[in-house]
FITORKE-854031 format. One line per 3 residues: number of its first residue (from 1); their letters; for each residue x, y, z of C-alpha. Coordinates in steps of 0.05 Angstrom, whole numbers, padded with zeros to 5 digits. Example, Ala and Ser with C-alpha at 12.3 -4.5 7.8 and 13.67 -1.06 7.14 Angstrom:
BEGIN
1> AS> 00246 -00090 00156  00273 -00021 00143 $
// end
This chain:
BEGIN
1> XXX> 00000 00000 00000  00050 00043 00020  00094 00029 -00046 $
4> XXX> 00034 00047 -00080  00017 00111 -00059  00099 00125 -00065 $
7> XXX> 00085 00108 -00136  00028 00157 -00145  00056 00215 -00111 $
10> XXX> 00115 00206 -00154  00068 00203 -00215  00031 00264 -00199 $
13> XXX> 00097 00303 -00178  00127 00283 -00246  00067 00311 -00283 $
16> XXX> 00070 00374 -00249  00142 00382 -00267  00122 00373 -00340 $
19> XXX> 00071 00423 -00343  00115 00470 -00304  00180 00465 -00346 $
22> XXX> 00134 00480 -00414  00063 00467 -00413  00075 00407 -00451 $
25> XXX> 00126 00443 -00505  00070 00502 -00513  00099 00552 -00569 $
28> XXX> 00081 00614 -00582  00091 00663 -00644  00081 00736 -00636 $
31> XXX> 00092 00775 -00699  00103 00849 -00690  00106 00893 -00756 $
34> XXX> 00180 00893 -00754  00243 00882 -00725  00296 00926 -00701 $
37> XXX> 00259 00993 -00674  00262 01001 -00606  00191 00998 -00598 $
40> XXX> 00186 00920 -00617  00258 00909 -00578  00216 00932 -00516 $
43> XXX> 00163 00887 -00546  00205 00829 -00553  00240 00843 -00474 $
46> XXX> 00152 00825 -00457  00141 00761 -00491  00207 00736 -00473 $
49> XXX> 00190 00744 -00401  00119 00728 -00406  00161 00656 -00428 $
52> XXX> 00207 00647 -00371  00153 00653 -00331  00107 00613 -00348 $
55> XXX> 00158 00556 -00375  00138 00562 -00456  00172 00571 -00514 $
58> XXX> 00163 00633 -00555  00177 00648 -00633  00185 00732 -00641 $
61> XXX> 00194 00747 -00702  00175 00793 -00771  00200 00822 -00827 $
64> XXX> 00256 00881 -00819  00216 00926 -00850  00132 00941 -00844 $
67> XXX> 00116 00898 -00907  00035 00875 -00917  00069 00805 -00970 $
70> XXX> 00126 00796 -00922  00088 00795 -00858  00041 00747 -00885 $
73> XXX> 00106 00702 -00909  00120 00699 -00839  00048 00697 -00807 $
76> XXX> 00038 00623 -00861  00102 00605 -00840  00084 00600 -00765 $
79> XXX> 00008 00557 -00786  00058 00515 -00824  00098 00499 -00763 $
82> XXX> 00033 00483 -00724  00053 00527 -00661  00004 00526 -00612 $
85> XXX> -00016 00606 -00612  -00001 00668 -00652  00001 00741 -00616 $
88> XXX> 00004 00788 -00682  00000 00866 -00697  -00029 00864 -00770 $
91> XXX> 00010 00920 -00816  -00054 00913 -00863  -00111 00883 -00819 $
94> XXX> -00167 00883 -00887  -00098 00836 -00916  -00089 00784 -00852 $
97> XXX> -00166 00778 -00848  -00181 00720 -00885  -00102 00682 -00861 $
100> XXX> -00120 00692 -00782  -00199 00659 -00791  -00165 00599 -00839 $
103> XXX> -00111 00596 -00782  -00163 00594 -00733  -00201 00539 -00768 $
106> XXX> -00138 00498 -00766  -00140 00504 -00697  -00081 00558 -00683 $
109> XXX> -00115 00612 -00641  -00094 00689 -00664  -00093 00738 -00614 $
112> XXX> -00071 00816 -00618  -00021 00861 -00582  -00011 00932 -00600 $
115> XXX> -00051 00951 -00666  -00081 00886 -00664  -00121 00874 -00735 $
118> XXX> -00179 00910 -00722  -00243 00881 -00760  -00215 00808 -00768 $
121> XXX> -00235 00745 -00722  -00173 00755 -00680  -00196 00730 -00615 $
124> XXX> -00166 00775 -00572  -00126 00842 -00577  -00071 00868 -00510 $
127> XXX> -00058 00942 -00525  -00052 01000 -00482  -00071 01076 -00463 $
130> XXX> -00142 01059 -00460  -00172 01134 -00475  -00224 01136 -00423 $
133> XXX> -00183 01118 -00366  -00120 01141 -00392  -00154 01203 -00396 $
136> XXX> -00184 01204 -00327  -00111 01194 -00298  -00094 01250 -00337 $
139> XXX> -00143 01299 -00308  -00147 01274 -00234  -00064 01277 -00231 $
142> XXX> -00064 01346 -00264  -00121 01373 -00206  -00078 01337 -00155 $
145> XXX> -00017 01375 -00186  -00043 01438 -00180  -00080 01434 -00122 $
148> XXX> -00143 01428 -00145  -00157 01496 -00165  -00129 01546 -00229 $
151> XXX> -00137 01549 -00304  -00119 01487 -00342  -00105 01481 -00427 $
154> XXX> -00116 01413 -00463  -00081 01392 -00516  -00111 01341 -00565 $
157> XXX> -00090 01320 -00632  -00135 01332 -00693  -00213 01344 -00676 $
160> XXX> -00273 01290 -00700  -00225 01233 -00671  -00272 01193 -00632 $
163> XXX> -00223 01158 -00599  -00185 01231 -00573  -00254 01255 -00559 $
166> XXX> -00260 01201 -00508  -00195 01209 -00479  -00206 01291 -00475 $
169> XXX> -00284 01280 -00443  -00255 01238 -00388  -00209 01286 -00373 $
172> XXX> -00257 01336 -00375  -00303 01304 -00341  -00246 01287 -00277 $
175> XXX> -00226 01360 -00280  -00299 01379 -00276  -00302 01356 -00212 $
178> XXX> -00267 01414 -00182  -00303 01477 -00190  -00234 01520 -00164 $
181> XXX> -00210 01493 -00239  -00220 01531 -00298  -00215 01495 -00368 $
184> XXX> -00201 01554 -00406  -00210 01511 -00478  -00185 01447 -00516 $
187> XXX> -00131 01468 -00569  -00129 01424 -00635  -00050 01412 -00650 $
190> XXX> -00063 01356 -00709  -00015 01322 -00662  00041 01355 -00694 $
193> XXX> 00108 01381 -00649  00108 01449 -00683  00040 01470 -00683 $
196> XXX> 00035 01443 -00614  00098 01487 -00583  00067 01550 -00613 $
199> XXX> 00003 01539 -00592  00027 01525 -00524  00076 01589 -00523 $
202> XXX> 00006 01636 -00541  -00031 01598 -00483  00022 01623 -00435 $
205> XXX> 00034 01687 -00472  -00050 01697 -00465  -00059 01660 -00381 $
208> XXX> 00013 01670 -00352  -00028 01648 -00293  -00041 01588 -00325 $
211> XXX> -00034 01526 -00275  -00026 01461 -00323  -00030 01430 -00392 $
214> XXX> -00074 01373 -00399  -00058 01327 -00465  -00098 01276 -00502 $
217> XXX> -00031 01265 -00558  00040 01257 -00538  00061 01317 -00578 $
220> XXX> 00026 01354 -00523  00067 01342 -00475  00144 01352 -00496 $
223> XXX> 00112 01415 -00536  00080 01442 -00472  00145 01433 -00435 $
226> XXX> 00190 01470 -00477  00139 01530 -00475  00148 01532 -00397 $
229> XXX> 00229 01532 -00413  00216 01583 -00473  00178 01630 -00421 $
232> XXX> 00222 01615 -00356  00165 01574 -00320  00199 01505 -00325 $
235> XXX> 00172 01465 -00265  00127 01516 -00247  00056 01489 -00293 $
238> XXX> 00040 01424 -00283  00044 01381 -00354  00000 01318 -00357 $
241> XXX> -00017 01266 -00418  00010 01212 -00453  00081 01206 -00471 $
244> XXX> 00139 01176 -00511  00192 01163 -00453  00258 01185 -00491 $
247> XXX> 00229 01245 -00521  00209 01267 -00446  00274 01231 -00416 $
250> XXX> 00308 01293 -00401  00241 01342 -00369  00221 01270 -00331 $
253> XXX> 00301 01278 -00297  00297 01350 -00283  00225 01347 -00260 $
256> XXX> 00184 01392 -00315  00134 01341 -00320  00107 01307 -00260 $
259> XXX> 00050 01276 -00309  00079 01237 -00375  00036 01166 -00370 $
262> XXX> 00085 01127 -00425  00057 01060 -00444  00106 01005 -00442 $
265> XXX> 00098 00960 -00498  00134 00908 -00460  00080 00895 -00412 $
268> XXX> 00037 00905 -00462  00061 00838 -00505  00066 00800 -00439 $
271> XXX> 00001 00820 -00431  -00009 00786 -00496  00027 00716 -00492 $
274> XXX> -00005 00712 -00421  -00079 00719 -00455  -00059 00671 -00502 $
277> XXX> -00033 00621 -00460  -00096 00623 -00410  -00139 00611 -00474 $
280> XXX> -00102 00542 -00493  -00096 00519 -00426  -00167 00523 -00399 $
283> XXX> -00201 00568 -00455  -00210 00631 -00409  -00210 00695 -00434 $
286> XXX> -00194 00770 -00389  -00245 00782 -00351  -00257 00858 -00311 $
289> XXX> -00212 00861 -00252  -00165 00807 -00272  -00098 00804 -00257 $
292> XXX> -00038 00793 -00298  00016 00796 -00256  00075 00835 -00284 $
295> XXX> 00032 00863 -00330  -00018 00890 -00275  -00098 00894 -00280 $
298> XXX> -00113 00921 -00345  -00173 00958 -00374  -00219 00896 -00399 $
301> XXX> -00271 00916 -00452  -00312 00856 -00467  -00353 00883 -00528 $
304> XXX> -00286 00908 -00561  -00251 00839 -00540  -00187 00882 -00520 $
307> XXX> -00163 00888 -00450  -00107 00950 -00444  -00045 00954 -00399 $
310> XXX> -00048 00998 -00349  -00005 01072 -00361  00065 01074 -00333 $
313> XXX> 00086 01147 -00297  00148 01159 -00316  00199 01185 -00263 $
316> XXX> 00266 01193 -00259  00281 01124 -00233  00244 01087 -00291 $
319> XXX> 00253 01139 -00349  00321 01110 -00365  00295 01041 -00384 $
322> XXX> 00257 01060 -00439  00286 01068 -00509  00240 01092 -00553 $
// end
């Protein structure tokens, strides 16, 4: 009796240790639209992690250039090797539509990170700076910045966007909320540097009182910066929005901007390979409130299938680890 339950424990520890060195040789693909930019090199620092820790095997890999033929080369190539998953970001999503349904009717399951391919049967999509909650963290940190009262700018990008119309309503709405704040108007940049400096520069030329920027684009918020430099107020009004973390490296070290939310696409791929692997294992998909570990609790939208990593602040111990 007892050599018999020696044997089972011994069968059922040995199992466990083959699910936990690779899910039973689980692989993988994710296909970004290229290699070599920073951006997917981020990207690829996510799925390889996502790997280690969860003990499978994963295939990164794309064309060196953003290439609708090429990508697809590469997307047939991973069906014909039968991997278990593919995690994509479609260059042409109207071109991978018909490849990711016959892929999923061979039983390889396509999922989406970044761009995903919008309008396809991709079962999933992992992307980030969700606008409505990306812009309520916009507006509530800017009020919290300035102390909940003074006159406060947005930035957007171009107008009729419906996506930056959500981001800039949400932080209206979260700015709102404080009557000692004064919105003193949204300013339409068409999300170009530029146009967005000289806009900013009249703002403060117009409200030298003016407490903080508010952006929907990450134009706004370098652009806003060097205005404050430009009119010796550096540090002095509070800059909030989304943001590219080496293009605000330098006001992130010397503390001009207390508010650039950068998303990090490497979270955002683990994000990815994690939903994947959940699906194959016991066919879950995100839920609300779910969480992903290194990747956090994202922003889970059922009716858009797409579940969005949360924004990362960037501060001068983290700014330095971005490269892009």
């Amino acid at each position: 009796m007892k050599k018999l339950t020696l044997v089972l424990v011994l069968a059922v520890f040995s199992l466990s240790l083959i699910f936990a060195a690779g899910a039973y040789g689980m692989e993988i693909a994710v296909i970004p639209l290229s290699l070599g930019h920073p951006w997917w090199v981020r990207c690829e620092e996510g799925a390889q992690k996502a790997a280690e820790d969860l003990g499978i095997d994963i295939v990164f890999t794309a064309p060196e250039r953003e290439d609708v033929a090429r990508q697809l080369d590469f997307f047939n190539d991973q069906v014909n090797r039968g991997v278990d998953a593919i995690v994509l970001a479609a260059v042409d999503s109207e071109a991978m539509a018909r490849p990711i349904a016959d892929a999923i009717e061979k039983g390889i399951p396509v999922f989406g990170f970044d761009i995903g391919a919008p309008g396809t049967d991709i079962i999933w999509t992992a992307s980030g700076w969700e606008p409505a909650q990306s812009g309520t963290n916009i507006g509530e940190g800017v009020a919290e910045d300035i102390g909940y009262s003074g006159k406060v700018a947005i930035l957007t990008g171009g107008l009729g966007s419906p996506f930056l119309e959500k981001r800039q309503r949400a932080i209206e709405e979260a700015l709102a909320e404080h009557p000692d704040i004064e919105m003193i108007g949204v300013f339409a940049t068409d999300n170009d540097y530029e146009l967005a400096l000289s806009q900013s520069e009249s703002i403060l030329q117009a409200h030298p009182d003016l407490a903080g920027f508010a952006s929907t684009v990450t134009t706004g918020v370098p652009a806003a910066v060097q205005a404050a430099v430009n009119a010796g107020m550096a540090g002095e009004v509070a800059v909030w929005g989304v943001a590219l973390p080496l293009q605000n490296a330098e006001a992130v070290r010397n503390g001009w901007v207390n508010g650039a939310l950068a998303l990090d696409p490497a979270q955002m791929t683990y994000l990815g390979v994690l939903i994947a692997y959940n699906y194959l294992v016991d066919g879950s998909l995100p839920e609300a409130g779910q969480d992903f570990g290194w990747a956090g609790v994202p922003v889970t939208i059922p009716e858009d299938r797409t579940s969005y990593v949360p924004d990362t602040l960037l501060t001068p111990e983290n700014v330095d680890i971005f490269d892009f």
